[in-house]
BAGU-852573 format. One line per 10 residues: their letters; for each residue x negated, y negated, z of N, C-alpha, C. Coordinates in pm, 1 decimal. Layout:
residues N
A> X/Y/Z/X/Y/Z/X/Y/Z ~ ... $
This chain:
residues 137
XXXXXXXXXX> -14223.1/-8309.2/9843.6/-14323.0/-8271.2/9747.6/-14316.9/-8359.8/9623.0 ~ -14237.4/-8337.7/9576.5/-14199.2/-8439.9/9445.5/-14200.1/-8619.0/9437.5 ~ -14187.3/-8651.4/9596.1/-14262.0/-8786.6/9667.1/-14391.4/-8848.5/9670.8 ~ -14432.6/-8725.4/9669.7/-14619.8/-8715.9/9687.2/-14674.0/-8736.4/9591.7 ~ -14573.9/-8647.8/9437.2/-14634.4/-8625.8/9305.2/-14579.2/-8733.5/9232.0 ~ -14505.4/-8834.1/9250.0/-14465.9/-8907.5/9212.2/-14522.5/-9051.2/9250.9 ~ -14589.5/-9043.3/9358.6/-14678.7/-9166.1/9419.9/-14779.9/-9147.7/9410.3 ~ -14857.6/-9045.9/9352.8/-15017.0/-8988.4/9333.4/-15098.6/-9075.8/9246.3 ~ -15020.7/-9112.2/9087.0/-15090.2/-9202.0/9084.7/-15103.6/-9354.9/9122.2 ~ -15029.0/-9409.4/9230.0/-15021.8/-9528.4/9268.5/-15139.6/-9542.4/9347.9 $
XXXXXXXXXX> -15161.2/-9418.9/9439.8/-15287.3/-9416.3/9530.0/-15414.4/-9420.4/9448.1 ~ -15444.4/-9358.5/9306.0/-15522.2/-9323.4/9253.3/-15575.0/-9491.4/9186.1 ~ -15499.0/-9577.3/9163.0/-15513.1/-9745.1/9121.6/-15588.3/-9745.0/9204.2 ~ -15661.2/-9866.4/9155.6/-15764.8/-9953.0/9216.4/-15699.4/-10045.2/9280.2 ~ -15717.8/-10089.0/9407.9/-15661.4/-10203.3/9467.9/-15608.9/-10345.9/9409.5 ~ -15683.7/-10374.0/9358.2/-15694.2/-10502.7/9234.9/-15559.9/-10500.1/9122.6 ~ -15580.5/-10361.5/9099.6/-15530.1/-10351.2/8953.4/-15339.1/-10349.0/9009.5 ~ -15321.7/-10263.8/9140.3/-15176.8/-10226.0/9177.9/-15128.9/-10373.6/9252.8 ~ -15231.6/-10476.1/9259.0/-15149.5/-10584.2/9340.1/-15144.3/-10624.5/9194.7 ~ -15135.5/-10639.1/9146.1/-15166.3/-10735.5/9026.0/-15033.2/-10654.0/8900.4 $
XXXXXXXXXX> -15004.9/-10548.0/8925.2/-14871.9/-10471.2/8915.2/-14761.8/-10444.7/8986.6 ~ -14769.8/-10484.6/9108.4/-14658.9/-10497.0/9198.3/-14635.5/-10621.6/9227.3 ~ -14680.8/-10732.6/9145.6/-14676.4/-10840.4/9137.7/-14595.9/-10876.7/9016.4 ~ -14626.7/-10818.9/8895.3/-14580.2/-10853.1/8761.7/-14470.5/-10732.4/8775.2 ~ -14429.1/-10660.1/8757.7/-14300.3/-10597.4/8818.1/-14176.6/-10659.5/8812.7 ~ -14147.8/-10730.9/8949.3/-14037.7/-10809.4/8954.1/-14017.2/-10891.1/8829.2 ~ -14101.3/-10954.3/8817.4/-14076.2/-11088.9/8698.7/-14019.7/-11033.8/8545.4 ~ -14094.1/-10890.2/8508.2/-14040.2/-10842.9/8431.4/-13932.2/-10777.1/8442.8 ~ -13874.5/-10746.6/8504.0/-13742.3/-10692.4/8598.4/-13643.8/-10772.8/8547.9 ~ -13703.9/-10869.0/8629.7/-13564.1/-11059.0/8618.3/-13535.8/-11051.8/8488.4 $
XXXXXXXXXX> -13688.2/-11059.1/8444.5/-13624.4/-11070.9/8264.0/-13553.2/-11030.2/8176.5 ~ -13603.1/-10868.8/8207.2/-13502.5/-10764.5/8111.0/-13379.0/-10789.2/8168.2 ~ -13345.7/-10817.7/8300.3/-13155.5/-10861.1/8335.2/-13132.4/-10968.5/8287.1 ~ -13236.8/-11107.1/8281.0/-13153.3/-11198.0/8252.7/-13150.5/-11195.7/8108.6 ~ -13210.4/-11110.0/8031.1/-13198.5/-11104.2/7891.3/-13056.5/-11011.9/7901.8 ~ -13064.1/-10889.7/7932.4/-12928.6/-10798.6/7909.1/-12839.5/-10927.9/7977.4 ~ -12804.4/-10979.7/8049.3/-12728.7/-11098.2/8068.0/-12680.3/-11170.8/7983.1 ~ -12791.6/-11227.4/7921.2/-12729.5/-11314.6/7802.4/-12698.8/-11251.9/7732.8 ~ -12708.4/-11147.0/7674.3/-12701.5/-11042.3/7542.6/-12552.0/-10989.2/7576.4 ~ -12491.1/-11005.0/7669.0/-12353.5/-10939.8/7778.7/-12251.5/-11053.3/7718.4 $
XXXXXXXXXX> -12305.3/-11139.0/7775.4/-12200.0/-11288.8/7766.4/-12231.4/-11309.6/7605.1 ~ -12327.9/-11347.6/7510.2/-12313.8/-11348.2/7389.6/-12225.5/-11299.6/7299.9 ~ -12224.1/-11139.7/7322.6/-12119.6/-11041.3/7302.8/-11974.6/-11124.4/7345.8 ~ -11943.2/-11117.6/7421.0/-11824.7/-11115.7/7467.3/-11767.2/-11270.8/7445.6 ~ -11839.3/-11391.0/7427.4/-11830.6/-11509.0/7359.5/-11803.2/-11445.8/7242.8 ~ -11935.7/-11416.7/7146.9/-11821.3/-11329.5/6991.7/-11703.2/-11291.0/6951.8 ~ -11706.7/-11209.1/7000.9/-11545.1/-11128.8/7056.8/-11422.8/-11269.4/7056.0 ~ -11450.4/-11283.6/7217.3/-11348.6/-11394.0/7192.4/-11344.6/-11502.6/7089.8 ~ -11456.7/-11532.1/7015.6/-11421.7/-11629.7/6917.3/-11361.1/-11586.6/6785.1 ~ -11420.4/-11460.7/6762.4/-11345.0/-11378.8/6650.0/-11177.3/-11354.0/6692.8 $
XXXXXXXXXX> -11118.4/-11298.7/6812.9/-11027.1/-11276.6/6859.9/-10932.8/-11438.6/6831.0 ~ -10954.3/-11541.3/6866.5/-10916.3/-11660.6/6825.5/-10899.6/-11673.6/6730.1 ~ -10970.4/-11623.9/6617.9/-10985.2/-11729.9/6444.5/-10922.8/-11614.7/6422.9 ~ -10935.8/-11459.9/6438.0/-10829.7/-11344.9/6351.8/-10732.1/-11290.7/6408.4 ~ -10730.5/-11329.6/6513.9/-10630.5/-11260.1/6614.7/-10470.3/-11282.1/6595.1 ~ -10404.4/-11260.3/6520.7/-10284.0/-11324.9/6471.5/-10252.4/-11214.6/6474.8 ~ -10194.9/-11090.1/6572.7/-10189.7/-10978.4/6622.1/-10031.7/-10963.1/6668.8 ~ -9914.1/-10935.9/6554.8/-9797.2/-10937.6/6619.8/-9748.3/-10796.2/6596.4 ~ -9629.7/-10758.9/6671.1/-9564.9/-10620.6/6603.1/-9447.8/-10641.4/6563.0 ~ -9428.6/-10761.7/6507.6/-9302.4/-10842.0/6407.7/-9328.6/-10829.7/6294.7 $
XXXXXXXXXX> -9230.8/-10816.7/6189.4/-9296.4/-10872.5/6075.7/-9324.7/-10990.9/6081.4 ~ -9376.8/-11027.5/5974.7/-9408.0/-11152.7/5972.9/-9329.9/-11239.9/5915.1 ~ -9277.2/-11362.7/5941.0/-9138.4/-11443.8/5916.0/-9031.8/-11381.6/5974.4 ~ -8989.0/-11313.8/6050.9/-8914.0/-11237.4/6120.5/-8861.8/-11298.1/6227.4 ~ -8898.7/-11351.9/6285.5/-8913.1/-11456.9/6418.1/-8993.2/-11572.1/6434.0 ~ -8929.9/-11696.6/6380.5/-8966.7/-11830.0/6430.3/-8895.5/-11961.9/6436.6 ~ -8972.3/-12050.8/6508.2/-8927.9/-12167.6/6565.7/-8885.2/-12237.9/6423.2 ~ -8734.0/-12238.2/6382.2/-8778.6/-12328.5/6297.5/-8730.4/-12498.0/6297.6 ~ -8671.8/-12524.1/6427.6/-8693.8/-12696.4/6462.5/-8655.6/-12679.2/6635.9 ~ -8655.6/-12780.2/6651.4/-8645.3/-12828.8/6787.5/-8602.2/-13004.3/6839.6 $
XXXXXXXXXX> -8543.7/-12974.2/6942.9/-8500.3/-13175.4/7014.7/-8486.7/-13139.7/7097.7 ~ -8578.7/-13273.5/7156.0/-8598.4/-13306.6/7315.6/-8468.0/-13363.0/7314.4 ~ -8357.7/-13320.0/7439.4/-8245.6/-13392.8/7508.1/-8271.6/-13433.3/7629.1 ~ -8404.6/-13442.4/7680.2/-8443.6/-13517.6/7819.6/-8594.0/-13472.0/7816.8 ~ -8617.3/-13537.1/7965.6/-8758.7/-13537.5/8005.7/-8825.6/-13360.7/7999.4 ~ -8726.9/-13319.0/8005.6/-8825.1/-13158.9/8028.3/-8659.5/-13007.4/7950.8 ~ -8609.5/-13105.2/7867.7/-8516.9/-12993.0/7836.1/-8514.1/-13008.0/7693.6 ~ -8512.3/-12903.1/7610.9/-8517.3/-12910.5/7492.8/-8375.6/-12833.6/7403.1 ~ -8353.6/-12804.8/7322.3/-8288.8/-12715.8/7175.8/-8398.2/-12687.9/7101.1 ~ -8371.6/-12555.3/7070.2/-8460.1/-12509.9/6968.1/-8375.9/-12441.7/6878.9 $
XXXXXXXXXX> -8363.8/-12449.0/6767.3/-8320.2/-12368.0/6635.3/-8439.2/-12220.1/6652.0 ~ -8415.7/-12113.7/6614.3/-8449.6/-11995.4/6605.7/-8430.0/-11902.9/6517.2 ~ -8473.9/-11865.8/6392.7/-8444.8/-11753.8/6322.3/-8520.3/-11623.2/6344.4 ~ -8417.8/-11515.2/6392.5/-8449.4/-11368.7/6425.0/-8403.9/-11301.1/6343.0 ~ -8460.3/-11272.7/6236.6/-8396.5/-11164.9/6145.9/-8292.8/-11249.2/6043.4 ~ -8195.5/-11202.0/6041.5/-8119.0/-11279.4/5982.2/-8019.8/-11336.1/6043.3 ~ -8031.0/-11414.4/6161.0/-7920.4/-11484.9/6256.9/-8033.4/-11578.2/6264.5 ~ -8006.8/-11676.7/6340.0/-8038.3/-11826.7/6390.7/-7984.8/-11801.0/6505.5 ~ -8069.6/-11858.9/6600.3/-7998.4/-11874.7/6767.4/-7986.3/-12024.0/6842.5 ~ -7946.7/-12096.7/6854.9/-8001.3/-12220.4/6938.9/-7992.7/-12188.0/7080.2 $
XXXXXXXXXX> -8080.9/-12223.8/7133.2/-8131.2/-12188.6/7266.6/-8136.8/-12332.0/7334.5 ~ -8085.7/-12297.2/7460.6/-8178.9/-12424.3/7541.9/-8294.6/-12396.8/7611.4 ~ -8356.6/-12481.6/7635.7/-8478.8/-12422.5/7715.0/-8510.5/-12609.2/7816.0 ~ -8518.2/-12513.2/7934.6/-8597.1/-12614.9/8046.7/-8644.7/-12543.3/8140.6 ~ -8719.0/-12617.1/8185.6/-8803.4/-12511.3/8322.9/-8752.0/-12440.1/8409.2 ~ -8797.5/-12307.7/8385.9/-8801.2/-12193.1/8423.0/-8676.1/-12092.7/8377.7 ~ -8595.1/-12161.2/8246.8/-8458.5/-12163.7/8242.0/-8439.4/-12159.9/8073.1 ~ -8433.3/-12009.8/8023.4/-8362.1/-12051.0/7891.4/-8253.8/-11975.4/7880.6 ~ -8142.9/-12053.4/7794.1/-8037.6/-11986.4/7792.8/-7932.4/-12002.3/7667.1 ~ -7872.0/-11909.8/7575.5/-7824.2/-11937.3/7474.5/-7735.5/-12026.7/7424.3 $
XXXXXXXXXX> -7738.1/-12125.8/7360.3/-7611.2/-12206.9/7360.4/-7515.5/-12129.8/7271.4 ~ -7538.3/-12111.8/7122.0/-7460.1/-12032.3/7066.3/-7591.3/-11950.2/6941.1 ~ -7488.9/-11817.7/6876.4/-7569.9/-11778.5/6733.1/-7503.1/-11768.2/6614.0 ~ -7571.0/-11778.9/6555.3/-7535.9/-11835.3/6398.8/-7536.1/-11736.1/6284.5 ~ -7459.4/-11673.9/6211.8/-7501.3/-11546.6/6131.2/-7427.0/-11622.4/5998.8 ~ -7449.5/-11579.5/5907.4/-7423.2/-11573.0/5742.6/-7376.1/-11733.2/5736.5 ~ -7232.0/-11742.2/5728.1/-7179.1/-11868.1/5693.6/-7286.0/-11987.8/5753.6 ~ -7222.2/-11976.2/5897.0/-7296.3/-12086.1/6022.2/-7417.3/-12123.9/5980.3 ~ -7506.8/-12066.9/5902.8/-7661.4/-12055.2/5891.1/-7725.7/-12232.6/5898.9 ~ -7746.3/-12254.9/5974.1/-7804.8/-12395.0/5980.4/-7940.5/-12398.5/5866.6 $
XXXXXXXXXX> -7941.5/-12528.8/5750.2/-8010.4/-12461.3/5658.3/-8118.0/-12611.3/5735.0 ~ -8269.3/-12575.2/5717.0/-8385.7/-12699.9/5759.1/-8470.8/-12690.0/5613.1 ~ -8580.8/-12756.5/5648.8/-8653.6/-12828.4/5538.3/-8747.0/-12734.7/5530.8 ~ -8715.4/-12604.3/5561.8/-8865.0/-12464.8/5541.2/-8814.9/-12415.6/5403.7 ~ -8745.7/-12487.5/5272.2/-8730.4/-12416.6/5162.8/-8558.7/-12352.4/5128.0 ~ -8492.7/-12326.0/5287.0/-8411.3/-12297.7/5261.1/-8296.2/-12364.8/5194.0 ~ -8187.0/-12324.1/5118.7/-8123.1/-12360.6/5021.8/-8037.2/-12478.6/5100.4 ~ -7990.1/-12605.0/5044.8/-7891.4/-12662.7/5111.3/-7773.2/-12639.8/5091.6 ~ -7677.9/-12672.7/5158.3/-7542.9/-12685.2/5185.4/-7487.3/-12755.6/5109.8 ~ -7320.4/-12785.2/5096.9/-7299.6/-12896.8/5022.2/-7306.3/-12989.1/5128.8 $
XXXXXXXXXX> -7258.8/-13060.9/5250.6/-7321.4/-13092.2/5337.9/-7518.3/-13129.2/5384.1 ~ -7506.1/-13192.8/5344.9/-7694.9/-13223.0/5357.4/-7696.0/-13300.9/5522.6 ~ -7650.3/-13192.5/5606.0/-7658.6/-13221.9/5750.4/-7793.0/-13218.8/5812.3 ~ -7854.3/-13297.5/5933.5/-8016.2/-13256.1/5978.1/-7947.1/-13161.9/6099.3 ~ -8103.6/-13106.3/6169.0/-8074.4/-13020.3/6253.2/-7935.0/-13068.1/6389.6 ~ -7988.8/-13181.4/6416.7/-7919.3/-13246.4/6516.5/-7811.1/-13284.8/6476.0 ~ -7750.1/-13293.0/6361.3/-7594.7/-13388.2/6359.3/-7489.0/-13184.8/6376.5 ~ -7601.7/-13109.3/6244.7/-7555.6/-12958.3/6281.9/-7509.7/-12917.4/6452.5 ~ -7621.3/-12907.3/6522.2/-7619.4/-12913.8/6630.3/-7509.2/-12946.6/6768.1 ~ -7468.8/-13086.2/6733.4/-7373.6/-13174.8/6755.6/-7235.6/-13122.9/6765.4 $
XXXXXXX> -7198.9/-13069.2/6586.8/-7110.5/-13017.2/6570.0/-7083.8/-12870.8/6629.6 ~ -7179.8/-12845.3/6663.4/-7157.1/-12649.0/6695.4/-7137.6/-12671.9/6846.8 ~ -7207.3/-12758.3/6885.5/-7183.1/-12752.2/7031.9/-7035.5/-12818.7/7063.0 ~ -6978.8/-12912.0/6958.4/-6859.4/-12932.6/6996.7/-6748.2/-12813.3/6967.2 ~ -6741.6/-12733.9/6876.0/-6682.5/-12608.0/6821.6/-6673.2/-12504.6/6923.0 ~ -6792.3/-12537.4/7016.0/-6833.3/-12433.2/7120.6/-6687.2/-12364.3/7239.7 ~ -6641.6/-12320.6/7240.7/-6541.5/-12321.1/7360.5/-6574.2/-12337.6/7476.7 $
């Protein structure tokens, strides 16, 4: 019943007028998707570009954890200096592979060129380095 009353006025068109609407139909169809389409991806381009430029999204404080130098000792193996809190870590790192060399608290504090105070010693990261790994047991 509700088939009948719902197609009643399609029968009731003039021949002319319903080809000429079941014609323009589709095309407006395409459109409104390929518009909600672009309007989809626009969005979501936004997003991600905002997400990029503000997205600096940590649950660290901030200065809490970072790189603060690094040396390449080969083709794919590095040292990195590390301050976490208030320790320093030197790490090695190579593919697929990091692992602590030693950590550094109060005295040890390897001091770099981010402001921190110098030593009487005006050692760079690497001669520091050098020495700790020889100290190392």
């Amino acid at each position: 019943m509700k088939l009948a009353l719902s197609t009643a006025p399609l029968l009731l068109m003039p021949s002319s007028l319903l080809a000429e609407t079941a014609g323009a139909l589709p095309s407006v169809d395409m459109a409104k998707s390929l518009a909600g389409l672009v309007a989809v991806l626009a969005v979501i381009l936004i997003l991600a570009w905002l997400l990029r430029r503000f997205g600096n999204f940590s649950r660290l404080a901030p200065g809490s954890f970072r790189v603060l130098a690094a040396v390449s000792l080969g083709a794919r193996e590095r040292a990195v200096l590390l301050q976490a809190g208030g320790k320093q870590l030197v790490l090695g790192v190579a593919p697929g592979r990091v692992e602590t060399l030693c950590v550094l608290e109060n005295s040890d504090i390897i001091p770099v060129e981010t402001g921190m105070p110098v030593d009487k010693a005006e050692a760079s990261f690497a001669e520091r380095l050098n020495e700790m790994m020889r100290r190392r047991p």
